[in-house]
Backbone as a chain_set.jsonl record, in Angstrom:
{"seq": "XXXXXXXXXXXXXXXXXXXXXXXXXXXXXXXXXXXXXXXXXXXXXXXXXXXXXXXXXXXXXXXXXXXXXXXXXXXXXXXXXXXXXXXXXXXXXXXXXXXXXXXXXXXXXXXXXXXXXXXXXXXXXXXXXXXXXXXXXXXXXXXXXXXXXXXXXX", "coords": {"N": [[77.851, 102.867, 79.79], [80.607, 101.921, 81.725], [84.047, 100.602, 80.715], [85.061, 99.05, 83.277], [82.558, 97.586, 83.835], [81.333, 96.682, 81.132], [83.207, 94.51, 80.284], [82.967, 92.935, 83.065], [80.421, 91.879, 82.187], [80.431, 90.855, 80.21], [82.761, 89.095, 81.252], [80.767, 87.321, 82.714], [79.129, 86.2, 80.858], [80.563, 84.855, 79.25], [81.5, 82.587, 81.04], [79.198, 81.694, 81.568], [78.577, 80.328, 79.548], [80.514, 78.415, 79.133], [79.816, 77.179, 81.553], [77.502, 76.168, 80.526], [78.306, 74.32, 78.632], [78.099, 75.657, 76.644], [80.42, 77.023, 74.88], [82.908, 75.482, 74.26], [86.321, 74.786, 75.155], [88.771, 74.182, 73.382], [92.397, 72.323, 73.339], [94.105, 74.138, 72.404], [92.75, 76.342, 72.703], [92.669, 77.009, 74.633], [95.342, 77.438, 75.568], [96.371, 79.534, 73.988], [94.959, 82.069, 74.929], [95.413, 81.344, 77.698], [98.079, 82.153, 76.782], [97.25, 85.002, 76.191], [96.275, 86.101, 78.656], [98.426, 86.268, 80.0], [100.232, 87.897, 78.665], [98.394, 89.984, 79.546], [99.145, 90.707, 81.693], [101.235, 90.838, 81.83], [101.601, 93.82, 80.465], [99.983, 95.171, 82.571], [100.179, 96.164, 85.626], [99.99, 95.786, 89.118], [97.828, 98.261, 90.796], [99.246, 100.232, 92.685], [101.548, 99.844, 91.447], [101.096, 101.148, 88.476], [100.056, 103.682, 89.115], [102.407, 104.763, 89.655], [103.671, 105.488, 87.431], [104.24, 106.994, 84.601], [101.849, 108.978, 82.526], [102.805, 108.579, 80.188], [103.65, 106.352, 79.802], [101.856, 104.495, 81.108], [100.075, 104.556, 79.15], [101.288, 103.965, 76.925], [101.377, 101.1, 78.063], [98.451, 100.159, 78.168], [97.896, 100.503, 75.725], [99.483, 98.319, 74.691], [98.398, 96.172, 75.94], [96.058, 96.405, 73.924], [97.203, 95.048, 71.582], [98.027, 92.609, 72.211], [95.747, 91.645, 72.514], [94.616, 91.858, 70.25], [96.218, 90.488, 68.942], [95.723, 87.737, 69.657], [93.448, 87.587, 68.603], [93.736, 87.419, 66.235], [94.828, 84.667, 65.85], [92.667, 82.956, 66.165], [89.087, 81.59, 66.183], [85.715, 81.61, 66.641], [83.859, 81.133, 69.482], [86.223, 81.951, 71.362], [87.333, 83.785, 69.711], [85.281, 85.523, 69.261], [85.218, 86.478, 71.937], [87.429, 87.695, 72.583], [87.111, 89.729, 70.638], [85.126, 91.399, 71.616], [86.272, 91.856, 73.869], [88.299, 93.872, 73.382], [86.733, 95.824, 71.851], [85.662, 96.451, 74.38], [87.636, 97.816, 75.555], [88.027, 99.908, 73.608], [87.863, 102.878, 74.07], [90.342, 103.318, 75.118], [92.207, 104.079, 72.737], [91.508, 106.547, 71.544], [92.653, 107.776, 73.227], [95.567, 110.694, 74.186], [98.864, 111.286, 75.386], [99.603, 113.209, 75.808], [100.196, 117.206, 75.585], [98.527, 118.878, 73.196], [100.429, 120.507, 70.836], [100.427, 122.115, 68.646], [98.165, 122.439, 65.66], [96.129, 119.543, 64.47], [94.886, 117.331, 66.173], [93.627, 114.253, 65.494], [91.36, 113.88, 66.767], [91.593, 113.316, 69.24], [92.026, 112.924, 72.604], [92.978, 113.92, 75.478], [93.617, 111.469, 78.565], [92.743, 111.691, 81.311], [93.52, 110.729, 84.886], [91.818, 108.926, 86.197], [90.785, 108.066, 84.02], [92.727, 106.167, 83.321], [93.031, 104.602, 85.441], [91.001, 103.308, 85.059], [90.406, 102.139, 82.748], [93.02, 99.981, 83.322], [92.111, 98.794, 85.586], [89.872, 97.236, 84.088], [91.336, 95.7, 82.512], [92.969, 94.086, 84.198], [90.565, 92.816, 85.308], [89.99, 91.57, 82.838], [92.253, 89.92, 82.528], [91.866, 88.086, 85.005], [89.301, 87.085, 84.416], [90.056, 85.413, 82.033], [92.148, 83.833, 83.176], [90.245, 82.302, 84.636], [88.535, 80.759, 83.339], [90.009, 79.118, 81.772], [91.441, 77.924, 82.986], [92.051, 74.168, 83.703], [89.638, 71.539, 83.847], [88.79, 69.064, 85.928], [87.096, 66.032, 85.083], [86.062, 64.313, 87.392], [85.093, 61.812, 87.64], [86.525, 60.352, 85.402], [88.832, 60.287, 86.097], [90.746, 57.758, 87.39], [91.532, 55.343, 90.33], [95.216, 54.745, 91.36], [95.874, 51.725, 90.545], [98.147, 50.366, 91.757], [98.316, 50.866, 93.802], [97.372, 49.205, 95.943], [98.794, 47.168, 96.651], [99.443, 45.312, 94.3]], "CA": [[78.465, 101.745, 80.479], [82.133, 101.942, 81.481], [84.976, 99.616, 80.894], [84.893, 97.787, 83.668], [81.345, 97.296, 83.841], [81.598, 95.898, 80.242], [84.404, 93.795, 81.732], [82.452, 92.445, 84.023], [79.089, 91.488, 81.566], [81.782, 89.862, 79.223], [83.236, 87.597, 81.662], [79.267, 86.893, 83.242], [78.663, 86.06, 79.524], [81.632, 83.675, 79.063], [81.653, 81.598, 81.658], [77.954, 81.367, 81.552], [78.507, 79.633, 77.872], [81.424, 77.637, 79.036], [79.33, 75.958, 81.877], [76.69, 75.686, 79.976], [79.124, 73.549, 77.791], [77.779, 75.839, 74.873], [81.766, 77.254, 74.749], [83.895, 74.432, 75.13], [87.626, 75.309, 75.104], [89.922, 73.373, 72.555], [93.572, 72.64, 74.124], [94.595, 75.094, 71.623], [92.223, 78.212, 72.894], [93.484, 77.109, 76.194], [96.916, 77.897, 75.443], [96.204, 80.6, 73.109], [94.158, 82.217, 75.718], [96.604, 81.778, 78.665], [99.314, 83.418, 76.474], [96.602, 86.269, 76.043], [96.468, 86.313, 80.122], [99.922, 86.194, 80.489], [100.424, 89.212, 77.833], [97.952, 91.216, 79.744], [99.27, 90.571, 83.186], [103.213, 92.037, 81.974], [101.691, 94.996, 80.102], [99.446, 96.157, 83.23], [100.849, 95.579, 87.06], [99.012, 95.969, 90.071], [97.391, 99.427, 90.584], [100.596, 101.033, 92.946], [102.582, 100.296, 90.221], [100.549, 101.666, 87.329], [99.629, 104.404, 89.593], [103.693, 105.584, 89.923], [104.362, 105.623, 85.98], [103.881, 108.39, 83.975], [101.045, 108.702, 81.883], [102.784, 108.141, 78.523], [104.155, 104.587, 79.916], [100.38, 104.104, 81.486], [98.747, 104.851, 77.45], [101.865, 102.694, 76.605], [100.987, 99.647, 78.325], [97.441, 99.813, 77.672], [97.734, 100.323, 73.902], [100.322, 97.081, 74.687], [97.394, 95.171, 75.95], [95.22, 96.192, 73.111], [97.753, 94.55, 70.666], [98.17, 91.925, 72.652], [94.222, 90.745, 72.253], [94.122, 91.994, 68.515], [97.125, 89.389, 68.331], [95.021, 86.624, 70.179], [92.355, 87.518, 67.787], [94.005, 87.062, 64.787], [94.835, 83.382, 65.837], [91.586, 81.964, 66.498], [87.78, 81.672, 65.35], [84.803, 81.06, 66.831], [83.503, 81.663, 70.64], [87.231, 82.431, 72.016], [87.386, 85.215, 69.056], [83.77, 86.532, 69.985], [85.653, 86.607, 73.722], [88.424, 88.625, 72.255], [86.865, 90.575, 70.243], [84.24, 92.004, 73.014], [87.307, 92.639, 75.035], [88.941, 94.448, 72.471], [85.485, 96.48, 72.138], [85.461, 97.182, 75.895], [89.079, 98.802, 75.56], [88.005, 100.956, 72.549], [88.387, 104.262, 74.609], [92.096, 103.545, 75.211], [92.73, 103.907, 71.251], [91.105, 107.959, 71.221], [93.102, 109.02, 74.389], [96.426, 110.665, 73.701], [99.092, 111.536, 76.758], [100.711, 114.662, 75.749], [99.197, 118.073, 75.088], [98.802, 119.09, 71.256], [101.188, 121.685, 70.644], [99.502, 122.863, 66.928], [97.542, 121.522, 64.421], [95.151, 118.866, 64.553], [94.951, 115.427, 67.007], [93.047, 113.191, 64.897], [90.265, 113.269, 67.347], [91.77, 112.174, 70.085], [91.821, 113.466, 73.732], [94.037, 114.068, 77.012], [93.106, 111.043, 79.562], [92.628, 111.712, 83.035], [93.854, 109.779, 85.962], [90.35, 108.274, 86.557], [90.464, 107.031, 82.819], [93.861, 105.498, 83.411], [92.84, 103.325, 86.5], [88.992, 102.365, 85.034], [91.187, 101.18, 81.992], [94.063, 99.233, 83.723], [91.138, 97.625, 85.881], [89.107, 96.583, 83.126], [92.461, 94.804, 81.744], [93.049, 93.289, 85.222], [88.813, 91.721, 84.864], [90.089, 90.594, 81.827], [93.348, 89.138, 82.759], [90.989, 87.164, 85.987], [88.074, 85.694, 83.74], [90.953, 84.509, 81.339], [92.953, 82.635, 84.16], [89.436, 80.979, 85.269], [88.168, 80.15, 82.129], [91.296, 78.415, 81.055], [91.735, 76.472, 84.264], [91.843, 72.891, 84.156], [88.663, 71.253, 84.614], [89.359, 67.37, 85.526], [86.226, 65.184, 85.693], [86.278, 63.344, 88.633], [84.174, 60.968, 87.039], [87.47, 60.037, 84.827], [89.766, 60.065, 87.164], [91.161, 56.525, 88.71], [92.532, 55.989, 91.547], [96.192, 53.784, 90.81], [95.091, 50.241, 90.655], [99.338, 49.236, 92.246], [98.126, 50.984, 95.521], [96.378, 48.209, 96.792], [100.023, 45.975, 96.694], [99.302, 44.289, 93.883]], "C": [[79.987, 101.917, 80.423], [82.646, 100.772, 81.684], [84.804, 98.679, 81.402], [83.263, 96.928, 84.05], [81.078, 96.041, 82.172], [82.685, 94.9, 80.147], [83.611, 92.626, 81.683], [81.058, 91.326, 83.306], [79.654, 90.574, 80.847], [81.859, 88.513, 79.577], [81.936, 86.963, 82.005], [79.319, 85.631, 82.099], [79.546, 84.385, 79.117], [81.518, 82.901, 79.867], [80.433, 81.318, 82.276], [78.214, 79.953, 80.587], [79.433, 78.769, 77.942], [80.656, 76.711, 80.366], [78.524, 75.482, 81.645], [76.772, 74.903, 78.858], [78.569, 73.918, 76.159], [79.671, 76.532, 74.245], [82.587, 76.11, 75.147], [85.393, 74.267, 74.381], [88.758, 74.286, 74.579], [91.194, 73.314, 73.5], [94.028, 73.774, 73.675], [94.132, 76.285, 72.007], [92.403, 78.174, 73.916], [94.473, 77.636, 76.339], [97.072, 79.31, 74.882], [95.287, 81.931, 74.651], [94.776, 82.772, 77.161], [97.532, 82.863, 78.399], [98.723, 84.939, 76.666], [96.635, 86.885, 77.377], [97.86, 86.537, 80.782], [100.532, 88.08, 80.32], [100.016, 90.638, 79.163], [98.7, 91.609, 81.287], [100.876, 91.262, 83.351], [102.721, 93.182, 81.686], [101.166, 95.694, 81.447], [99.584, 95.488, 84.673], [99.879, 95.951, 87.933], [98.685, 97.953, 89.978], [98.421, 100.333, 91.342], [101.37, 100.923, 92.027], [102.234, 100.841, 88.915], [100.864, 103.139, 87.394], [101.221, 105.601, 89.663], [104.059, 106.047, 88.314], [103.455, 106.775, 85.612], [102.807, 108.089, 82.719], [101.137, 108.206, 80.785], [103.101, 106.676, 78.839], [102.48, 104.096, 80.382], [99.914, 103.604, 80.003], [99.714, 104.021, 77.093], [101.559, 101.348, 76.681], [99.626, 99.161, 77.727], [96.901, 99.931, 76.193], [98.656, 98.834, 73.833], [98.851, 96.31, 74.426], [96.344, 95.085, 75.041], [95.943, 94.968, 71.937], [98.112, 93.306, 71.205], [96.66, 90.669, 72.628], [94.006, 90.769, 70.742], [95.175, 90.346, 68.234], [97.098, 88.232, 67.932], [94.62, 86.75, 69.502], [92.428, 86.932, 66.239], [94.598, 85.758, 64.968], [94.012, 82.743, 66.318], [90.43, 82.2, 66.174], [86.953, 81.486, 66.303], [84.232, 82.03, 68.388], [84.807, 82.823, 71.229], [87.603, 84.158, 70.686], [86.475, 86.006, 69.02], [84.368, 87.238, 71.109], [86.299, 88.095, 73.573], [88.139, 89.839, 71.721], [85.792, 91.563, 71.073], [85.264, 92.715, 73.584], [88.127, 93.731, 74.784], [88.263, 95.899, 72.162], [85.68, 97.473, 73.483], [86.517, 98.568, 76.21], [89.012, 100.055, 74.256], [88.371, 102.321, 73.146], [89.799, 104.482, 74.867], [92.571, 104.134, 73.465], [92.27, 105.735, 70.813], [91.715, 108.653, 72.112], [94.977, 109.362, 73.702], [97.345, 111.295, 75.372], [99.181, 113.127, 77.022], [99.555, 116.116, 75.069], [99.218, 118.313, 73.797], [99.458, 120.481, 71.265], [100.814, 122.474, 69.349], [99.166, 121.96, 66.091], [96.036, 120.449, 65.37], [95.864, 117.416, 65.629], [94.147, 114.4, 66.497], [92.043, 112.613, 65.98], [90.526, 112.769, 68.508], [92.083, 113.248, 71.181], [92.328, 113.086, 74.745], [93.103, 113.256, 77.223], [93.378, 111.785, 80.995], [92.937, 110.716, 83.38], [92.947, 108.586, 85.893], [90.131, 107.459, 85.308], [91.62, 105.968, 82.621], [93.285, 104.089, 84.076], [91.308, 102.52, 85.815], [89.283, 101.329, 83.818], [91.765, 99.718, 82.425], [92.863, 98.553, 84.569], [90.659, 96.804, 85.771], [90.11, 95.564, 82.769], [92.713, 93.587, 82.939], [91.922, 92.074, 84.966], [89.266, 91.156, 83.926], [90.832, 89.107, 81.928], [92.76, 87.749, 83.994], [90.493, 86.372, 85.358], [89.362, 85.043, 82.963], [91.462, 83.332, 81.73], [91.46, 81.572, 84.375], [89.016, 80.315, 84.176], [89.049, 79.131, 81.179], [92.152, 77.725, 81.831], [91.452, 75.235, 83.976], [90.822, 72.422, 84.458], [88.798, 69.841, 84.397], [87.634, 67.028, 85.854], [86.947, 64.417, 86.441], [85.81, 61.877, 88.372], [85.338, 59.818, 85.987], [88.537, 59.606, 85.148], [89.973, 58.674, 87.649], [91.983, 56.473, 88.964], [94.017, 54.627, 91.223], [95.608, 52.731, 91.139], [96.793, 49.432, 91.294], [99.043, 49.79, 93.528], [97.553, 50.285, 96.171], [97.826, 47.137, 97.246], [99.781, 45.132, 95.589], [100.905, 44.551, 92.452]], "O": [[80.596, 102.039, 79.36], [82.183, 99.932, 82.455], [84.506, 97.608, 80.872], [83.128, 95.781, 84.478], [80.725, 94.863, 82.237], [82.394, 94.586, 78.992], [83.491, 91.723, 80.855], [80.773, 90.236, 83.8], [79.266, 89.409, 80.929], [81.514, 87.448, 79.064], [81.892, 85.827, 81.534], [79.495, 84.44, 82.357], [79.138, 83.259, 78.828], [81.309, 81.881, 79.21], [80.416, 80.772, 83.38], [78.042, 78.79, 80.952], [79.516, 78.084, 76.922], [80.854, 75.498, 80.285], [78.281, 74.399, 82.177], [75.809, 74.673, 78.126], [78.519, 73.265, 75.116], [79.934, 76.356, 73.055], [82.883, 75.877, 76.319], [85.567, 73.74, 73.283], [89.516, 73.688, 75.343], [91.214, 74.123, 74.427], [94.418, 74.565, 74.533], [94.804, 77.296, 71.802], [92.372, 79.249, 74.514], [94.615, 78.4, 77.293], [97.876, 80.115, 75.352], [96.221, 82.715, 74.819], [94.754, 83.9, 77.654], [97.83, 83.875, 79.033], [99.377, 85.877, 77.124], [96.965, 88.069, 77.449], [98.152, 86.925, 81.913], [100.937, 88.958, 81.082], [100.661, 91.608, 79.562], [98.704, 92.729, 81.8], [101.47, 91.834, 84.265], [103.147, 94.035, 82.464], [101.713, 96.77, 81.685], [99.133, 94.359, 84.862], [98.863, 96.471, 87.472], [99.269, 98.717, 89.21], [98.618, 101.373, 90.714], [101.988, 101.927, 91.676], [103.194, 101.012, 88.165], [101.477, 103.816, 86.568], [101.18, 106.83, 89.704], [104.777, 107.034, 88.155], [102.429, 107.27, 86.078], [102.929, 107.08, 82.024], [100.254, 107.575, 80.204], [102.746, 105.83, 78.019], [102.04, 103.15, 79.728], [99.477, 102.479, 79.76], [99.189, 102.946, 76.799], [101.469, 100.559, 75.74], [99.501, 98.159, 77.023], [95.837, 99.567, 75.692], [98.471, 98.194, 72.798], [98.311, 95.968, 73.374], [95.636, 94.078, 75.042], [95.216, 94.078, 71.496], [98.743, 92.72, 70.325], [96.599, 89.442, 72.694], [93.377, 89.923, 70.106], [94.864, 89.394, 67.517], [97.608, 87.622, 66.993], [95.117, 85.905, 68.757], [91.67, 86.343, 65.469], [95.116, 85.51, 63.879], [94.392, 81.806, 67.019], [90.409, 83.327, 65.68], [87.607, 81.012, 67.232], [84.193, 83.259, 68.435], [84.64, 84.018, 71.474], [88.019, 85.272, 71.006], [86.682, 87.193, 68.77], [84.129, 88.429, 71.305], [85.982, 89.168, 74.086], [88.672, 90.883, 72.096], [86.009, 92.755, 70.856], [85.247, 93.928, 73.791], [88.616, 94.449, 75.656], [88.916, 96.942, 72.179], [85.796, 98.693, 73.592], [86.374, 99.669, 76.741], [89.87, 100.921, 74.087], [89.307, 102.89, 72.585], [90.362, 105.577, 74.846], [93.657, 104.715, 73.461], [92.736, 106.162, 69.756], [91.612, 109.88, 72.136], [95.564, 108.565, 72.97], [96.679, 111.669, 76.337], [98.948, 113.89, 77.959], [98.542, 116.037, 74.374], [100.176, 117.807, 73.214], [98.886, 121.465, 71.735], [101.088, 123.674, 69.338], [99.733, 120.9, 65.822], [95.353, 120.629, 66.377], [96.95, 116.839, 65.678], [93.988, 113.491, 67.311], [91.829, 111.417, 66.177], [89.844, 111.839, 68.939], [92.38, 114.383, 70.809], [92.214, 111.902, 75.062], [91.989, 113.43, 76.729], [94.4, 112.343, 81.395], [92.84, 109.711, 82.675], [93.31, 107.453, 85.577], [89.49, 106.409, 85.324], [91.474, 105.016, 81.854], [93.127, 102.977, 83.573], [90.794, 101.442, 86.112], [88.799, 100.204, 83.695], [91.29, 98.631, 82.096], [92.608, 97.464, 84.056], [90.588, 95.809, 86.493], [89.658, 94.42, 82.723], [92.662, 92.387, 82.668], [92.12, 90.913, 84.606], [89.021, 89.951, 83.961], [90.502, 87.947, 81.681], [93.186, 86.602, 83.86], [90.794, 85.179, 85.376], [89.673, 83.951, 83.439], [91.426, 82.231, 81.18], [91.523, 80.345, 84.298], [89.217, 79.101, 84.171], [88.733, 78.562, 80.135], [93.2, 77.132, 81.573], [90.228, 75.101, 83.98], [90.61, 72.718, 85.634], [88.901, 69.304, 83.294], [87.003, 67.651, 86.708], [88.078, 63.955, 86.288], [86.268, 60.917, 88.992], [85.03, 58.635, 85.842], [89.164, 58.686, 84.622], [89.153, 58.401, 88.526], [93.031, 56.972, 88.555], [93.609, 53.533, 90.832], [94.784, 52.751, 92.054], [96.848, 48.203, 91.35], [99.532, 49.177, 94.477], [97.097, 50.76, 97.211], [97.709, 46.387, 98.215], [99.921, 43.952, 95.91], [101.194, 43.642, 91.675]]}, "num_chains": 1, "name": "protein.A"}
């Protein structure tokens, strides 16, 4: 299963459990949450602009955005740190790629990306950066809502 496929099952997963009001989003993992969406949305830009940078700023950003969810992770508990930590999971292959060739000795295991692992990455981060924004939208009951009681003239 790649990246964004695990991505994709993630967010399914989440916002299954959030309308099934078994996740239900504190103000606090709202905010916390956003910032995490915010984070991911400076480290990784649309795909022409990923696509122009050089690979070490590419493995840059997306080791950004890993530290950027570990960060989230380490301020919160429960569902929203299940969330995080999945997502965190999904991105594991960013953390074994390295940019540059090995000039001698040993690489601690770790292996030239390709192009193709660049973009399936920065994608996956995008899916992330999406379910985040919806999941951490505003949801007003309508049901709560009234309508001003001085609009009538009184």
């Amino acid at each position: 299963m790649d990246m964004r496929r695990i991505v994709a099952v993630l967010a399914e997963d989440g916002e299954r459990q959030i309308q099934d009001q078994i996740w239900n989003l504190a103000p606090s993992e709202r905010a916390l949450a956003r910032e995490a969406e915010t984070g991911l949305r400076d480290a990784v830009r649309s795909p022409e602009e990923q696509e122009a940078r050089s690979h070490i700023d590419r493995l840059e950003r997306l080791r950004e955005t890993l530290a950027v969810l570990a960060i989230a992770l380490a301020r919160t508990h429960g569902h929203l740190a299940w969330f995080l930590s999945c997502a965190l999971n999904a991105l594991e292959p960013v953390l074994r790629w390295r940019a540059l060739p090995a000039e001698r000795g040993g690489t601690f295991g770790t292996v030239l990306a390709n192009p193709e692992d660049y973009t399936e990455a920065e994608d996956a981060v995008r899916q992330l950066q999406e379910v985040l924004a919806r999941i951490t939208a505003e949801v007003v009951d309508l049901g709560t809502v009234r309508p001003d009681q001085q609009a009538d003239g009184a």
